[in-house]
Steps between C-alpha positions, in 0.01 A plus 500: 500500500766727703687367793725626719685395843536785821820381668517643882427431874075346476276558783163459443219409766248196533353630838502810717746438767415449824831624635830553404555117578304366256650367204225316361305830383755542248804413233872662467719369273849622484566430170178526371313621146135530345436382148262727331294428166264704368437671802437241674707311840598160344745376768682644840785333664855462490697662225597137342191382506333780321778560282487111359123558425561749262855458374444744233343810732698826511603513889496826663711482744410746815703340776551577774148688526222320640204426271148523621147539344428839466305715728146564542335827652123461571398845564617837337345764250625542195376851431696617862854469286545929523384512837703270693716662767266804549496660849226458640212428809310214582266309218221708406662844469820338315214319242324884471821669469694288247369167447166649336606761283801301364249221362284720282804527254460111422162641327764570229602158293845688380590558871375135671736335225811718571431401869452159434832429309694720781283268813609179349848634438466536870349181594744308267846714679366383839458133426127501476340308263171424549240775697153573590429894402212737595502711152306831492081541414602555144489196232780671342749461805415090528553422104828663496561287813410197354622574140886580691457156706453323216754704253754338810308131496489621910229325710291795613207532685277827502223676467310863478366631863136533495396825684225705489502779770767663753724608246578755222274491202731360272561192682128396547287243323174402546403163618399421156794605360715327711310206429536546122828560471638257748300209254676681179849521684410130633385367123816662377763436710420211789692209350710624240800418481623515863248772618231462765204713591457637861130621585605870693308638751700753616429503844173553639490852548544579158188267416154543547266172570384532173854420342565266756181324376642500134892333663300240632344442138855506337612253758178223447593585081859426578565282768853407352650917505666583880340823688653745666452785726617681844443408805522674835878673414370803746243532791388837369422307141321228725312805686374613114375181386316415768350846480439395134356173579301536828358154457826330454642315858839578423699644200580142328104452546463755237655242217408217652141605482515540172685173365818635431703258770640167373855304417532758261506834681764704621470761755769758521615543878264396693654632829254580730281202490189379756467200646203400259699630168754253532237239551393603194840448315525166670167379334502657169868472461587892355870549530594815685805644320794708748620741367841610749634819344156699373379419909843637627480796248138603592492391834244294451533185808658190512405177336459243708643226267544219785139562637363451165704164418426377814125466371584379204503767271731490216628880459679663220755792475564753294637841424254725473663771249423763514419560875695185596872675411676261269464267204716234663395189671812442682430853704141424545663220658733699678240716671268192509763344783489814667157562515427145642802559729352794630212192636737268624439318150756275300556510157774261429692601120350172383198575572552831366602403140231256528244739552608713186508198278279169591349667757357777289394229240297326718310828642415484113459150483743494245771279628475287182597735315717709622715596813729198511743341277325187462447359150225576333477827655572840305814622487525769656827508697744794715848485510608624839913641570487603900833667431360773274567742696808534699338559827338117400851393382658563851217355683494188298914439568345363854202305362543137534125381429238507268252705768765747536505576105127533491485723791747759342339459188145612671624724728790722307391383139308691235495551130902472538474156617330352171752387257234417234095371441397259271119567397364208387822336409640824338799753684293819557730718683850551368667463174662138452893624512409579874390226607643196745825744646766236656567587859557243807295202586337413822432175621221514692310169651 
């Protein structure tokens, strides 16, 4: 048995915030720490009364940053990491023109497990520790996913896109093969350690009815892996798959027709919905997923995250690498704010950093587990310093309150801004002699 204590600043959330006001949603403690053992939350609270539980525990001591569970991005592609930041048009001519011909190089094992050490380097940097990734067609490109994930003891979720037309030869299946080697890569992989399967239907122009037909089999075989997909990111895209699907009423119709809609799924964008789709989310419960920067960067729309709460739908939000434009949470955050802003939406820094953490969680029904600091939960934890940078250092001589911290965290933070990440109970960023630096105190309420 291995224990240690995190000394710092705690929040951790119990409840999304329903405004800035509300104090109930979650805990700060000043003086607070986390007791780790064997990976595992055993205790959160006040610094005494952790420390008395375990008398014994090494304390790292990273006061004055604030300690949080760590991040959780819902949506991005793993085999996008050489691609990100490419100029570019609108969707379908930026997948043709880089997106495509960058994946058929994860046909090569030696090259998808280079790619996977440097992407969770990445993730790890930016505070992320658990994420949902689209890998590429190839087998190859999801085990050295998975066997990297679970090298790090990370809580991943992935799996390989299934598509078998509308793009280059070398990233096609069949829907057979896609069938076949999503139950291998699912027999192998779903459940070990801390990796889950995701059943990946690209998006529905890449897949015929036929493959569609053979997602809805994987989903009846294995009702306890997540989906994913695309969903209306871009009204020429829509234009296309209802060209592709004539019979379909709208584009969500397309998986909805064919099972693929549930508690589980998650629908990338999902910007330029009909009146009848987001009926259709209401009753089946799919989580959209907004993703801020990649619908900036390829002017894709708005999402219309207030319209979608107000019927009850529980949305995620994620990063999107490589269209969306950076690894890190706190500026998907950033341009999140913005983005709603632009609608004459709120998003309070509360509810911010609870999206990214217990909000996330629950899109993956995974609050249990992860996403807070309760105990019980894994530990996955960020250590946050909003004076990393000097530009944050100046603006946080005039913060007085919590909400102020969090809001210069999300909207002037990046990799910079996270002092260290413990993966399942273990520091996974920086060496220990640079941890826990000494600078001033606040004393926020």
């Amino acid at each position: 048995m291995t224990q240690t204590v995190l000394r710092g600043r705690v929040l951790t959330f119990h409840a999304e915030p329903n405004d800035g006001q509300d104090n109930n949603a979650y805990s700060y403690i000043e003086d607070g720490a986390v007791l780790i053992r064997d990976g595992l939350i055993q205790k959160t609270g006040s610094f005494c009364d952790v420390a008395a539980m375990a008398p014994d525990a090494p304390v790292i001591d990273h006061r004055p940053h604030l300690l949080m569970a760590g991040f959780i991005d819902t949506h991005l592609h793993f085999p996008q990491v050489q691609v990100i930041a490419s100029w570019g048009s609108q969707l379908l001519d930026w997948l043709n023109t880089y997106t495509f011909p960058e994946e058929t190089r994860f046909a090569d094992a030696d090259h998808s497990a280079i790619m996977a050490e440097k992407f969770f380097d990445q993730l790890i940097a930016h505070g992320t520790t658990t994420a949902v990734a689209f890998c590429s067609v190839h087998k190859a490109s999801v085990s050295a996913f998975f066997q990297e994930a679970t090298k790090r003891k990370l809580r991943m979720l992935g799996g390989k896109v299934m598509m078998d037309r509308n793009a280059p030869a070398g990233l096609l299946d069949t829907p057979q093969t896609g069938y076949d080697d999503s139950k291998e890569l699912i027999a192998t992989w779903h459940g070990t350690g801390r990796s889950s399967y995701v059943i990946t239907p690209r998006f529905a122009i890449t897949s015929t009815p036929e493959q569609m037909e053979m997602a809805q089999a994987l989903v009846q075989e294995h009702s306890d892996c997540h989906v994913q997909t695309h969903l209306s990111e871009n009204r020429d895209e829509i234009a296309y798959t209802l060209e592709l699907y004539p019979q379909a009423r709208d584009y969500l119709d397309v998986y909805q027709s064919y099972g693929l809609l549930g508690p589980k799924t998650l629908l990338g964008h999902s910007i330029h919905l009909e009146s009848r789709e987001v009926d259709a989310l209401v009753e089946t419960g799919a989580h959209p997923v907004f993703c801020p920067t990649s619908n900036l960067f390829l002017g894709s729309g708005l999402f219309d995250n207030a319209g979608l709460r107000g019927r009850g739908i529980t949305n995620g939000i994620a990063t999107d690498v490589g269209a969306g434009t950076s690894y890190s949470m706190l500026q998907t955050l950033n341009e999140g704010y913005k983005v709603l802003q632009m609608q004459r939406q709120s998003l309070h820094p509360l509810q911010a950093f609870h999206w990214a953490t217990r909000g996330n969680a629950c899109v993956l029904g995974m609050e249990d587990r992860i996403g807070t600091l309760d105990p019980g939960t894994e530990a996955d934890i960020v250590v946050l310093n909003a004076r990393s940078t000097e530009a944050m250092a100046l603006r946080m001589d005039r913060a007085s309150t919590l909400s102020e911290e969090l809001f210069v965290l999300q909207m002037m933070g990046d990799d910079r801004a996270i002092e260290e990440v413990y993966v399942n109970g273990t520091a996974s960023k920086t060496a220990p002699a640079t941890r826990a630096r000494k600078v001033r105190v606040p004393e926020f309420s």
